[in-house]
C-alpha positions in Angstrom: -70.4 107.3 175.4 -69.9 104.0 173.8 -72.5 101.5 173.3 -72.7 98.8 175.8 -75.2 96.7 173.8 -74.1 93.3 172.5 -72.9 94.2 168.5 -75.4 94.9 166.0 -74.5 92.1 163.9 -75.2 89.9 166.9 -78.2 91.2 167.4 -79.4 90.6 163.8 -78.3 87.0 163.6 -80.9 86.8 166.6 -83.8 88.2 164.4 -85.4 91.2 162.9 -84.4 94.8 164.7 -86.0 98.1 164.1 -84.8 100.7 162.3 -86.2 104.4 162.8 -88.5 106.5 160.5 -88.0 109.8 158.5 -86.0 112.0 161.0 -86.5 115.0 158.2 -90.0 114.4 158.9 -90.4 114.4 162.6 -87.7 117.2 162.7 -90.4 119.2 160.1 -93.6 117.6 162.6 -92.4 119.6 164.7 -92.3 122.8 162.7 -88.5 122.8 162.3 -88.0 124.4 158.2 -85.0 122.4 156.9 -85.4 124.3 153.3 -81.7 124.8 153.4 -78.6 123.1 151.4 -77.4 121.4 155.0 -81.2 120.3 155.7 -81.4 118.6 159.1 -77.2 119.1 159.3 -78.0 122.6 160.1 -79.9 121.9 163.2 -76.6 120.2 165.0 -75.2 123.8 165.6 -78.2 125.5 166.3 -80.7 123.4 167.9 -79.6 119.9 168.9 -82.2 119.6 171.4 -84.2 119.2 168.5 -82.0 116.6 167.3 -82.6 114.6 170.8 -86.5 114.8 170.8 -86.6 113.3 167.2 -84.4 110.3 167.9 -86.0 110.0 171.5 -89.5 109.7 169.8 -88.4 107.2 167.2 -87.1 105.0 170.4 -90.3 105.5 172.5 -92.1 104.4 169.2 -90.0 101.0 169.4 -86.9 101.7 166.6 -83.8 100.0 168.1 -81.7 101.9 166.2 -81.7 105.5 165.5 -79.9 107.0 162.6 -78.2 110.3 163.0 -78.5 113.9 161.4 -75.6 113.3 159.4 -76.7 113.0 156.0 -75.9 115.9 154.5 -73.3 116.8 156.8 -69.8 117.3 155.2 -66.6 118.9 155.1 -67.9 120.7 151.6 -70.8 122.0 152.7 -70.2 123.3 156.4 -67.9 125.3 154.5 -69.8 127.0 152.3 -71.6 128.4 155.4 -68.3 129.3 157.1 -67.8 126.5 159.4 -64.1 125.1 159.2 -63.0 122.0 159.5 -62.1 121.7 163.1 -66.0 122.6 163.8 -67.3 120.4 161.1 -65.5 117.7 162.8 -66.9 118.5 166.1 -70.8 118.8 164.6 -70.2 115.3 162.5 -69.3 114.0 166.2 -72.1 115.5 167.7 -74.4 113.7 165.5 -73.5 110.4 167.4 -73.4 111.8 170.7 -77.3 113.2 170.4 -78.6 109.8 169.5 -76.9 108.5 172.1 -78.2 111.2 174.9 -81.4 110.0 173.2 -80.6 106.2 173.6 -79.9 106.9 177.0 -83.1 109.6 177.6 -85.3 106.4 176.2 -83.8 103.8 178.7 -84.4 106.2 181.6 -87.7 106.7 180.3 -88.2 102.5 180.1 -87.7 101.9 177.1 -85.5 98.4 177.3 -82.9 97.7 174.9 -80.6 97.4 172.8 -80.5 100.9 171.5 -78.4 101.2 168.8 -76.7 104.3 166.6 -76.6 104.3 163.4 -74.1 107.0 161.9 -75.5 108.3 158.3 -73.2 108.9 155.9 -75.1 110.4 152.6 -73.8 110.0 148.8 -72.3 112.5 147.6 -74.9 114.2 145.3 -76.3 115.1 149.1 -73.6 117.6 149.9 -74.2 119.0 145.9 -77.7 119.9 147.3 -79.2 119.4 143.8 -80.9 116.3 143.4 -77.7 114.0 141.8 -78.3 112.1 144.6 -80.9 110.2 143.2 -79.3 110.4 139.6 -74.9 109.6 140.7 -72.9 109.5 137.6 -71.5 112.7 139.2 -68.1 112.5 136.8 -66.1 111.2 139.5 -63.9 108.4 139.6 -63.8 105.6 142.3 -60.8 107.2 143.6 -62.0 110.8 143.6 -65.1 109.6 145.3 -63.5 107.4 148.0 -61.6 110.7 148.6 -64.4 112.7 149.4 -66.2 110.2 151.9 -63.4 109.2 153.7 -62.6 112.3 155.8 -66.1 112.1 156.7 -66.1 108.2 157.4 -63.1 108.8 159.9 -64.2 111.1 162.2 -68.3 109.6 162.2 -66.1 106.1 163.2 -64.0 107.7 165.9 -66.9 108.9 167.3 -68.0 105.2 168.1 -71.4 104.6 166.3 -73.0 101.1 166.2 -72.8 100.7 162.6 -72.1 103.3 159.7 -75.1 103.9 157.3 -73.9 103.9 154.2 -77.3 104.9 152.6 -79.1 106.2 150.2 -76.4 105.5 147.7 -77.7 106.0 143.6 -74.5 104.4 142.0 -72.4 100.8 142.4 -69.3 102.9 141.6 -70.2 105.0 144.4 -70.9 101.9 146.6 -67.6 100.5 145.7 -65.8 103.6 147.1 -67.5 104.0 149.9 -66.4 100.0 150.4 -63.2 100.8 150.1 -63.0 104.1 152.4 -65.3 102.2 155.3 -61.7 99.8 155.8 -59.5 99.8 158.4 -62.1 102.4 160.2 -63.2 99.5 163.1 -66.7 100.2 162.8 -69.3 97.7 160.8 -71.3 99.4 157.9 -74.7 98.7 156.4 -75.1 99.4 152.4 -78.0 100.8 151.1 -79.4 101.7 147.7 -81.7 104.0 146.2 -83.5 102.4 143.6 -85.9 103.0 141.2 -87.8 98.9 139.8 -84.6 96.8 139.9 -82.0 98.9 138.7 -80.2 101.8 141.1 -80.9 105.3 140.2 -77.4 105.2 138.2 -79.3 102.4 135.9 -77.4 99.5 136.7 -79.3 96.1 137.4 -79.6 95.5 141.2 -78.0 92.3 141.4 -74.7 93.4 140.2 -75.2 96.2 142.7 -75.6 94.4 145.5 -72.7 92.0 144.7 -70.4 94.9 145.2 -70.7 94.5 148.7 -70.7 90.4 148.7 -67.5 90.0 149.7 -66.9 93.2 152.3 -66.5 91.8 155.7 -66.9 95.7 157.4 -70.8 95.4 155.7 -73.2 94.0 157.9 -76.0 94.1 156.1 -77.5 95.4 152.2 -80.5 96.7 151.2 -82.6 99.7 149.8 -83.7 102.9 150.9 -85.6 106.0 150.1 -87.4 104.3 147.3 -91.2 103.0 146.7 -92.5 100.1 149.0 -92.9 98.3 145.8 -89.5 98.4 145.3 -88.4 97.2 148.6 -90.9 94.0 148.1 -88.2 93.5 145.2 -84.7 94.2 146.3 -85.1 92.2 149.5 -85.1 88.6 148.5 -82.6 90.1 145.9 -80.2 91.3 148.1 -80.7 88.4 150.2 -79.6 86.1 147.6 -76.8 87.8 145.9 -74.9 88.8 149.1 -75.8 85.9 151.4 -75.6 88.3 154.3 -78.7 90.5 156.0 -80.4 92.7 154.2 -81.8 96.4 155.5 -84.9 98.0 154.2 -86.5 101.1 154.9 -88.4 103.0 152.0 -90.3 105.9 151.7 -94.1 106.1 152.4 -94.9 105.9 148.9 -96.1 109.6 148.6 -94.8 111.3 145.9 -93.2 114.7 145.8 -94.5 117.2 143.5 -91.7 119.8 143.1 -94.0 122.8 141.4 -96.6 122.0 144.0 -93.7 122.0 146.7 -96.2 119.1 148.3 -96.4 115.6 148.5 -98.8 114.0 146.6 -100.9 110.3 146.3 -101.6 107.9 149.5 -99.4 105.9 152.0 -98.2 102.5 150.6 -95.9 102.0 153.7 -97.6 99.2 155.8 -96.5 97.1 158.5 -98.6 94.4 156.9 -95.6 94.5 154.2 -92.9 93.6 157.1 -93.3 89.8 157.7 -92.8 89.2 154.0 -89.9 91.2 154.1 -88.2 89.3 157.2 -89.2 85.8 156.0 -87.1 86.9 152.6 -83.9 88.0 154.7 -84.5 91.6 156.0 -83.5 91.9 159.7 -83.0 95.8 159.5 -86.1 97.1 158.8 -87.6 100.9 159.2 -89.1 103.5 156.7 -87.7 106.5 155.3 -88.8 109.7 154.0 -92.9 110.3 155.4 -92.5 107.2 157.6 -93.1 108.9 161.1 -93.1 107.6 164.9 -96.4 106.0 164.7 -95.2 103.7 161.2 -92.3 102.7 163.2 -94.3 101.9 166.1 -96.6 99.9 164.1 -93.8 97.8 162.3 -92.6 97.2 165.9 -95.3 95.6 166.9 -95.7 93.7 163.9 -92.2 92.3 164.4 -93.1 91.4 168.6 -91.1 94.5 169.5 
C-alpha cells in the first residue's frame, strides 16, 4: 500500500507536522520485554499486532507520521538468530506495511490526515547491540559503512515509505555514507544526529555535521535525536542555518538511564511548552524519542493546532 498523501516535503513547506513518540516505550507500556540484541526488530516475526497498536496509538495521539520498527533491524543481526536473508528482507518490508495498516486503522477510526511512514534505518553501532551507537568511530571507512546500510536502505525504499529516517546517527562520516547509499533509491530521507552539547557523539562540532547533508537533494530535512531537550533547543536554529533546509527534532524525555540500576533516573524535561520555540527556529518535524509516550505527542499536537 502506497501512500496517497500529498509528499512529505510538501507537507512541511506548509508548516510544522508531527512526528511520533518512543515506539520502545509504548511497545514496553504495554508489557512487551525488548531486552534482546534485535530489541523492538524482534517483535516483526513474532507479534506484529503489537507493532500495529503502538503506531495506531501514536496516530490517535495526533503524530502524522509514524516511524517503523526498523531500527535495529539488519541483515547482520537477523542472522545471528537464524533468519536468512530472504526472511530479513521480508521482516525489513513488514516494518512499512504495519505502520501503514496502522495509518489506515487510524483513518477508519477518524483520525484525518496525512498519515505519513517513516522507515527507520539505525546507525550501525545499533546492529553491534553494544552501545557504539552513541560513541561511532566504529573503525570503518566511508565505503565499508555505505556498504553495510545500503542493502538495508534498498529494500526499506522498495517497500514505499514516506521518507527514510536516517536517525540516530553518532558520526558525520557515518552520515556521509549513509548520504551516499540513500541515492538513486527514489525515496526522500531525513538526517538525524545524536548529540551530546554541540558536538555529535563522535565529537565533531555540529555545524560541520549538519553541513554534510547541505547539499543532498534526497534529504528533506536535518536535525537531532535521542538526545537531552537541552540539546535540541541548540541544534535547531543550528541546523536550520547551516543547511537552509527543514530541520527534525525529537529528543528523549530528559530522564536518564542508570545502567547498574537498570532504571531510568531524574524528571521529564520534554515539554510541549519547548515546541513553538523550536518551530519559530526552523523545526517542521517535530516528535520525542526515547520516554516520550502517546500522551507527549498528543500534547505537542495540540500545541502545534494539530
Amino acid at each position: 500500500m502506497v501512500s496517497t498523501f500529498p509528499p512529505l516535503a510538501d507537507a512541511l513547506a506548509a508548516g510544522p507536522v508531527v512526528l511520533d513518540g518512543g515506539l520502545s516505550n509504548q511497545l514496553e507500556a504495554a508489557g512487551h520485554d525488548l531486552s534482546d540484541a534485535l530489541w523492538s526488530a524482534r517483535l516483526l516475526a513474532e507479534e506484529p499486532a503489537a507493532v500495529i497498536r503502538a503506531h495506531l496509538a501514536y496516530y490517535e495521539a495526533g503524530a502524522q507520521v509514524a516511524i517503523t520498527s526498523s531500527y535495529q533491524a539488519t541483515f547482520e543481526g537477523f542472522a545471528r538468530r537464524g533468519i536468512g536473508a530472504e526472511q530479513a528482507a521480508e521482516l525489513l518490508a513488514r516494518s512499512v506495511e504495519l505502520a501503514r495498516e496502522a495509518a489506515g486503522r487510524a483513518t477508519a477510526a477518524g483520525v484525518t490526515g496525512p498519515l505519513y511512514v517513516a522507515a527507520s534505518a539505525g546507525p550501525y553501532g545499533a546492529m553491534l547491540a553494544d552501545g557504539s551507537e552513541y560513541r561511532g568511530r566504529y573503525g570503518l571507512s566511508v565505503a565499508e559503512l555505505e556498504r553495510f546500510h545500503r542493502p538495508r536502505l534498498e529494500v526499506l525504499a522498495a517497500a514505499r515509505p514516506d521518507v527514510l529516517a536516517l536517525e540516530t546517527v553518532p558520526d558525520a562520516e557515518e552520515a556521509r555514507a549513509l548520504l551516499r547509499a540513500v541515492r538513486g533509491l527514489g525515496v526522500p530521507a531525513y538526517l538525524s544526529y545524536s548529540v551530546a552539547g554541540d558536538r555529535t557523539r563522535a565529537g565533531q562540532p555540529l555545524a560541520e555535521a549538519f553541513a554534510v547533508a547541505a547539499e543532498a537533494d534526497e534529504v528533506i530535512a536535518v536535525g537531532v535525536n535521542c538526545c537531552a531537550p537541552d540539546d535540541a533547543d541548540r541544534a535547531v536554529p543550528l541546523a536550520a542555518q547551516v543547511t537552509g533546509k527543514p530541520v527534525v527534532v525529537y529528543p528523549n524525555s530528559g530522564e536518564r538511564w542508570d545502567a547498574a540500576a537498570r532504571a531510568w533516573c531524574g524528571s521529564p524535561e520534554f515539554s510541549a511548552d519547548r515546541v513553538a520555540a523550536w518551530a519559530a527556529d526552523g523545526a517542521r518535524l517535530i516528535g520525542g524519542c526515547c520516554r516520550v509516550g502517546p500522551e507527549a505527542i498528543a500534547e505537542l499536537a495540540a500545541g502545534l493546532g494539530r
